[in-house]
ZAMARGU-4260 file (C-alpha; in steps of 0.2 Angstrom, whole numbers, plus 5000, padded with zeros to 4 digits):
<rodrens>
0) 4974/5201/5007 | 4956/5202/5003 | 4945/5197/4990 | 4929/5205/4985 | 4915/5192/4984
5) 4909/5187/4971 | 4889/5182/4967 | 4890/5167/4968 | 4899/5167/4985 | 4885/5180/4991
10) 4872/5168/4985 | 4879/5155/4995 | 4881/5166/5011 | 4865/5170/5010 | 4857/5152/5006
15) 4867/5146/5021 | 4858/5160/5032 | 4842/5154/5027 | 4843/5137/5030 | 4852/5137/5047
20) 4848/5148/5062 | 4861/5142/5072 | 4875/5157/5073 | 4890/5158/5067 | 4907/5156/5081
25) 4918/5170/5082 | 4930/5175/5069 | 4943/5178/5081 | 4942/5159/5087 | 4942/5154/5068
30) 4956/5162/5064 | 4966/5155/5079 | 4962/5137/5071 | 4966/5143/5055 | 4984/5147/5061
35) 4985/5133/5069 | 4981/5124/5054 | 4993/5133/5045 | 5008/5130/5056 | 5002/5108/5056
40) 5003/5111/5037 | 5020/5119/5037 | 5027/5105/5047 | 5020/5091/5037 | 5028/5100/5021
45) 5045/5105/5028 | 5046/5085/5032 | 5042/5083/5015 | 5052/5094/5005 | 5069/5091/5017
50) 5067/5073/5015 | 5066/5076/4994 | 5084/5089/4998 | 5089/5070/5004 | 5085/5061/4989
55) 5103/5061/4981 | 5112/5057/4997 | 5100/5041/5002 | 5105/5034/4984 | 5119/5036/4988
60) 5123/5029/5006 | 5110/5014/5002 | 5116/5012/4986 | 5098/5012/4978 | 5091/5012/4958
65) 5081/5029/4954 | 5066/5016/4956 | 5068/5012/4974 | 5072/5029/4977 | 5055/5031/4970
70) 5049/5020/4981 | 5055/5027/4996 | 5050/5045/4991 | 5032/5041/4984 | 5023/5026/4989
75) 5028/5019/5004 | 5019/5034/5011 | 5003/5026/5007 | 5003/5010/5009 | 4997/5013/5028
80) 4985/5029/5023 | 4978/5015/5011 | 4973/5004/5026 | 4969/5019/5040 | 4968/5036/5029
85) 4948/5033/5025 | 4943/5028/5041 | 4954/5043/5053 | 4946/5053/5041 | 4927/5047/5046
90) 4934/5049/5064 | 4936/5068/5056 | 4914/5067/5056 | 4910/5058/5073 | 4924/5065/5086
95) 4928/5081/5090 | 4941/5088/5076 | 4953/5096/5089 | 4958/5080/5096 | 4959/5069/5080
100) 4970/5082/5072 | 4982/5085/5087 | 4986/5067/5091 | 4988/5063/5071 | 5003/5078/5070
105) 5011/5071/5089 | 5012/5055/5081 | 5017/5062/5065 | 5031/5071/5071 | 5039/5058/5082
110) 5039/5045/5066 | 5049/5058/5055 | 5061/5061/5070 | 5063/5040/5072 | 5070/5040/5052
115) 5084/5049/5059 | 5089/5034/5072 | 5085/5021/5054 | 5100/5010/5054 | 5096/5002/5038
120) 5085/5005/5020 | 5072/4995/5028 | 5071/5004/5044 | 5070/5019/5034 | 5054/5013/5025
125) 5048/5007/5040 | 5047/5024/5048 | 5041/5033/5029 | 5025/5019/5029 | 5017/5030/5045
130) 5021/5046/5041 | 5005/5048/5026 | 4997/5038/5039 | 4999/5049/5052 | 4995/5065/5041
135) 4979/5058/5034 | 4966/5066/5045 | 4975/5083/5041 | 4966/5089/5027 | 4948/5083/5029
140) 4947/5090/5048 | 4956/5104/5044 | 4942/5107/5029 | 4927/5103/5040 | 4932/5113/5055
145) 4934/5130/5045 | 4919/5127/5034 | 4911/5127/5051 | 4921/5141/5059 | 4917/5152/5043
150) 4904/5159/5033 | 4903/5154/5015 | 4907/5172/5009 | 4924/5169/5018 | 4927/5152/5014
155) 4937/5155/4996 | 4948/5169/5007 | 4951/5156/5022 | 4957/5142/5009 | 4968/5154/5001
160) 4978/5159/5017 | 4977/5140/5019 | 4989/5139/5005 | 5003/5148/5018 | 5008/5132/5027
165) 5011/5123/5011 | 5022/5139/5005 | 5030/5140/5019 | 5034/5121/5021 | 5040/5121/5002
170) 5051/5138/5004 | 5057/5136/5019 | 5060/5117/5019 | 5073/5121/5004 | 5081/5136/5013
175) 5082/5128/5030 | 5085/5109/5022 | 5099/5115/5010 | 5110/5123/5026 | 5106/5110/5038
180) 5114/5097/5023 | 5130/5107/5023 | 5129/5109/5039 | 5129/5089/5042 | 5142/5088/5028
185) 5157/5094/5042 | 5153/5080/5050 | 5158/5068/5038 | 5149/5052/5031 | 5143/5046/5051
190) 5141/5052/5065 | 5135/5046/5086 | 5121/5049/5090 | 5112/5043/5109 | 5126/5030/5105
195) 5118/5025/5089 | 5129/5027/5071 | 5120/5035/5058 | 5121/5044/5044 | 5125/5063/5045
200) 5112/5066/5035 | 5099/5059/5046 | 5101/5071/5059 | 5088/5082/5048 | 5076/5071/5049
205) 5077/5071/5069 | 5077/5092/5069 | 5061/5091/5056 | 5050/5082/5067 | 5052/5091/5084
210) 5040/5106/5078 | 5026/5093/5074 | 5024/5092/5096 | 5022/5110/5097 | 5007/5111/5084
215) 4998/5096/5093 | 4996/5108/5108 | 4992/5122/5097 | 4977/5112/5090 | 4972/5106/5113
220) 4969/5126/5113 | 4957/5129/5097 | 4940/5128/5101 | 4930/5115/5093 | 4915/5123/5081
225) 4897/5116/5082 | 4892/5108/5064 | 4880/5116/5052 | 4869/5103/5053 | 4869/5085/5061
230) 4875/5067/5053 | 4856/5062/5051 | 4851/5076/5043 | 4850/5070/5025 | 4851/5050/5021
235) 4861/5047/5005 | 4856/5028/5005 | 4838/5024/5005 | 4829/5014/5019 | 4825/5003/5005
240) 4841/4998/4997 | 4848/4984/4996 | 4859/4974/5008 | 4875/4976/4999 | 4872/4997/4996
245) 4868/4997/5016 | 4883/4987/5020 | 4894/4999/5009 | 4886/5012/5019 | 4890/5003/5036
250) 4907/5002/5031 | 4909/5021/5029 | 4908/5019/5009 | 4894/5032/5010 | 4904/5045/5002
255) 4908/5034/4988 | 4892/5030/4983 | 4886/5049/4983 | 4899/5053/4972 | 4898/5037/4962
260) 4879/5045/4960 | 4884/5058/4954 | 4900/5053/4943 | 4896/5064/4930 | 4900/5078/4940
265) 4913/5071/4953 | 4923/5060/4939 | 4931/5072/4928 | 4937/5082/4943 | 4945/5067/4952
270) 4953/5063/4936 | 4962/5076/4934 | 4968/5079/4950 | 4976/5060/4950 | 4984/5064/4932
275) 4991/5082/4939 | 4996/5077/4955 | 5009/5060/4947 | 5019/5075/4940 | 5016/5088/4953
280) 5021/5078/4966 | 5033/5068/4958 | 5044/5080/4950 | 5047/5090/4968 | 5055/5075/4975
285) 5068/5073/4961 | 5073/5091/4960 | 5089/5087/4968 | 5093/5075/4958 | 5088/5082/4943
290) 5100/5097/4947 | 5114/5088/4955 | 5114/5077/4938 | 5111/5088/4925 | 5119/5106/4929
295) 5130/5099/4945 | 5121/5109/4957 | 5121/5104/4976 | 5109/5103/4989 | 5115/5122/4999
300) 5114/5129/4980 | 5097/5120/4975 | 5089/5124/4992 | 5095/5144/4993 | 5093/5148/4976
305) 5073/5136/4973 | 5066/5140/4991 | 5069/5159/4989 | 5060/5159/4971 | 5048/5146/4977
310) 5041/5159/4990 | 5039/5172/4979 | 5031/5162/4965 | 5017/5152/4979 | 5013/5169/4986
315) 5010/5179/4969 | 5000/5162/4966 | 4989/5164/4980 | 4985/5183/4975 | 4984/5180/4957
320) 4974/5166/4960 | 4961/5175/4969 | 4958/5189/4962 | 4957/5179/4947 | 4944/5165/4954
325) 4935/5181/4959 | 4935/5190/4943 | 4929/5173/4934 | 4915/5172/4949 | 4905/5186/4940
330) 4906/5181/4924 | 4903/5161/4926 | 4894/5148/4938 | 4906/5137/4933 | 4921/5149/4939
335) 4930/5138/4951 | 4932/5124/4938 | 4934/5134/4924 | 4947/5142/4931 | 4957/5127/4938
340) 4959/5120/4919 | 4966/5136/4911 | 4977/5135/4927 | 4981/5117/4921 | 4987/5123/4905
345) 4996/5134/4909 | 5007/5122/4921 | 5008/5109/4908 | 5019/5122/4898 | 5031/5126/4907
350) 5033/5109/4916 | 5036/5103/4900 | 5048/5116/4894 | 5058/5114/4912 | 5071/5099/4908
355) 5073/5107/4891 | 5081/5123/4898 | 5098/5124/4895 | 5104/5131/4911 | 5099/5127/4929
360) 5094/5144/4932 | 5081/5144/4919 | 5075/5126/4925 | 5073/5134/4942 | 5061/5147/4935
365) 5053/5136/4928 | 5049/5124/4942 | 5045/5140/4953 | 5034/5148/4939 | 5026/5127/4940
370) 5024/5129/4959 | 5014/5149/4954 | 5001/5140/4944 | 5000/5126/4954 | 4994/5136/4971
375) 4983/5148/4958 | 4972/5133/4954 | 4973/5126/4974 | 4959/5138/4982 | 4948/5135/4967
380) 4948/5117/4966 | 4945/5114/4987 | 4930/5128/4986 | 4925/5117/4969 | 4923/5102/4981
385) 4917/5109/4996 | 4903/5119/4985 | 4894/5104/4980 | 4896/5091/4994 | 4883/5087/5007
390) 4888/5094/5023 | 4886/5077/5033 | 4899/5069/5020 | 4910/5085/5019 | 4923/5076/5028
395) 4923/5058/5019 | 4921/5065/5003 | 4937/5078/5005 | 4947/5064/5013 | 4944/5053/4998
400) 4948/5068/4984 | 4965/5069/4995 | 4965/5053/4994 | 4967/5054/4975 | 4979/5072/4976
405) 4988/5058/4989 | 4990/5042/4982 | 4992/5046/4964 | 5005/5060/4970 | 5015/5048/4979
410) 5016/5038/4965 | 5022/5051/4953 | 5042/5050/4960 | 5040/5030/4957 | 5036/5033/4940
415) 5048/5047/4936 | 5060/5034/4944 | 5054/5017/4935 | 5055/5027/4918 | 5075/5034/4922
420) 5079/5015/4930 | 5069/5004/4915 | 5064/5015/4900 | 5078/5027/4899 | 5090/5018/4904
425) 5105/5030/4909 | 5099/5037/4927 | 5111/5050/4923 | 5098/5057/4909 | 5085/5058/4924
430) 5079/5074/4914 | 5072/5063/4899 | 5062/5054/4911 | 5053/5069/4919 | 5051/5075/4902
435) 5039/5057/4897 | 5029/5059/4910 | 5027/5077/4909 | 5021/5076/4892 | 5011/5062/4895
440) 5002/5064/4911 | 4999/5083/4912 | 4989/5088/4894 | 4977/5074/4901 | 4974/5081/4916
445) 4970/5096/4907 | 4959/5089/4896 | 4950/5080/4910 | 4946/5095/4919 | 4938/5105/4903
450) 4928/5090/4902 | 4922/5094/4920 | 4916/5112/4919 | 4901/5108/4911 | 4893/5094/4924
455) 4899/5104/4937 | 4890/5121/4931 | 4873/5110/4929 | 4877/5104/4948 | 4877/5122/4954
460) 4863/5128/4947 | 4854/5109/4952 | 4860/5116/4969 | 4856/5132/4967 | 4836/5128/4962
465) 4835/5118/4977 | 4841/5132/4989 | 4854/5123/4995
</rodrens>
């Protein structure tokens, strides 16, 4: 798929000429790293979405509340990434990127191979606590290496194929996770395994890990790109200020205070993507109980009938979404932002109107046509980003906007599941809780995101004035 630059993108290709000599690497190794990307992405997301197939068999075997299933879904995947995400990140701009990305998907795919050898809840969580851990340096080296492998004018391109390991993890992971439950079902309630008893379920868990060894040793053959310009190349914090703002910087809050600098511009747009992403990523990891509650579905018919539409509707996203991006590109500075909140809106309807449909087929759509909009708005709001950071903080500053996608997301299934267990009531009815926080979190996250198009278009042009 390609899509025709647009001028602001040509502006920026051209700035970037002017202000660098150094030459750009080859395409071909680019897009080797870009496939290599792809394929760690799509085996974080296919541990993801198979784990949330798994939801309404853990409640079951542990004998769990919806709120510690929320719990285990959502924020015991941060509690580590809390301590170690930031700084693996900051490895992300002192250590070559290769090596920092293929030791975090190892270790990644061992830890979600070990939850299938859990022997208790506990054990479980254990395993759950490194898994964001081990993923957090994913996203900011993944970001910083290909917006040194490609030229501005490919960049929005690049980020949209990016989008392929997430719609293949979420597709697939539903296709692949609903048979291997059935498959695991013949086995009855326990198995052996190694001499261990565990759950049949759990031998998922151990399949969904292996891949994560094979796309550490993709990422020991990419070639490591040279930076666009060196760490000391621009000082964010002056010589002269004071000890606590150089301490701050010492500790790697550098990034923090440019954006705190700035908070006009980078507020607004950090809002929104914490309000979106406690719905977003909250509502994906009760789909199987939703369904097996409310229309009586199980995991073979959730993961066939979903993963199916699901792939359709993330790859029409990624189209539609780029051409549109583009076609708002030529009208507006402010394109990438602009389009990302008409985007939002269009999510917050028909997440709202999915736990209102009266069959599950219907709810299905709607979740899929959720999942269209959501990877529409994806490609503009990382170029957004990428756009107006310093290249020097590229890699701290994404890692903290992940941060937000990441922590506020893993929150989302605890809150869908404290509203079923303490405001609801009747877990049963887990559809009314979707609903509250579906009406309540996404319209704000809409409104946030308006409220940044403005900041951010005076940002451009600031930018844009400065040659930069």
């Amino acid at each position: 798929m390609a899509i025709a630059p647009n001028a602001q993108e040509l502006t920026a290709e051209a700035q970037a000429g002017s202000t660098s000599s150094q030459p750009w690497p080859s395409e071909k190794a680019g897009y080797f790293a870009l496939f290599a990307i792809i394929f760690t992405t799509f085996v974080t997301f296919l541990d993801q979405t198979a784990f949330g197939l798994l939801a309404e068999k853990m409640k079951v075997s542990f004998g769990i509340t919806d709120f510690t299933l929320g719990l285990l879904l959502g924020p015991v995947t941060v509690v580590a990434y809390v301590v170690v995400g930031i700084p693996l990140a900051r490895l992300v701009d002192i250590y070559p990127r290769k090596y920092v990305l293929s030791a975090g998907i190892a270790a990644l795919g061992g830890i979600m191979a070990l939850g299938g050898l859990a022997q208790s809840l506990w054990q479980l969580i254990f395993t759950r606590l490194f898994v964001g851990a081990s993923s957090s340096a994913n996203g900011p080296g993944s970001y910083s290496m290909l917006a040194d492998y490609f030229r501005p004018l490919r960049i929005p391109l690049v980020f949209a194929l990016l989008q392929l390991g997430f719609i293949l993890g979420q597709s697939l992971g539903n296709i692949l996770g609903g048979r291997l439950i059935a498959w695991t079902e013949s086995f009855g309630e326990t198995v052996s395994f190694l001499g261990i008893t565990i759950f049949s379920w759990q031998i998922v868990l151990l399949m969904v890990g292996a891949p994560g060894l094979i796309a550490a040793v993709l990422f020991l053959l990419v070639k490591e790109p040279p930076r666009r310009s060196p760490p000391e190349a621009r000082k964010l914090v002056d010589p002269g200020a004071s000890f606590g703002r150089k301490f701050m910087a010492f500790m790697g809050l550098d990034a923090a205070i440019a954006i705190w600098q700035r908070k006009a511009v980078f507020l607004p747009l950090f809002l929104a993507l914490a309000m979106s992403a406690i719905e977003s990523q909250g509502l994906p990891q009760f789909r199987t109980p939703f369904m097996v509650r409310t229309y009586g579905w199980d995991e073979a018919q959730i993961g066939g009938v979903l993963g199916t539409m699901l792939l359709v509707a993330m790859l029409a996203g990624i189209f539609v979404g780029g051409l549109f991006v583009s076609w708002m590109g030529k009208r507006y500075k402010d394109a990438n932002i602009r389009a990302t909140a008409i985007i939002f809106g269009c999510t917050t309807v028909v997440t709202i109107a999915m736990p209102l449909m009266p069959t599950g087929e219907g709810a299905l759509i709607c979740m899929a046509l959720a999942s269209f909009f959501g990877l529409a708005g994806a490609p503009a709001q990382n170029a957004a980003i990428q756009r107006i950071v310093p290249n020097e903080m590229r890699g701290q500053v994404t890692a903290l906007y992940l941060f937000m996608f990441t922590f506020f997301g893993a929150m989302g299934p605890m809150v869908i599941g404290g509203v079923s267990t303490f405001i609801v009531g009747d877990e049963q009815q887990i559809w009314e809780a979707i609903l509250i926080t579906a009406c309540l979190f996404l319209p704000l996250a809409t409104f946030l995101m308006w409220r940044g198009i403005r900041p951010y278009r005076e940002e451009v042009a600031r930018l844009e004035a400065e040659g930069k």
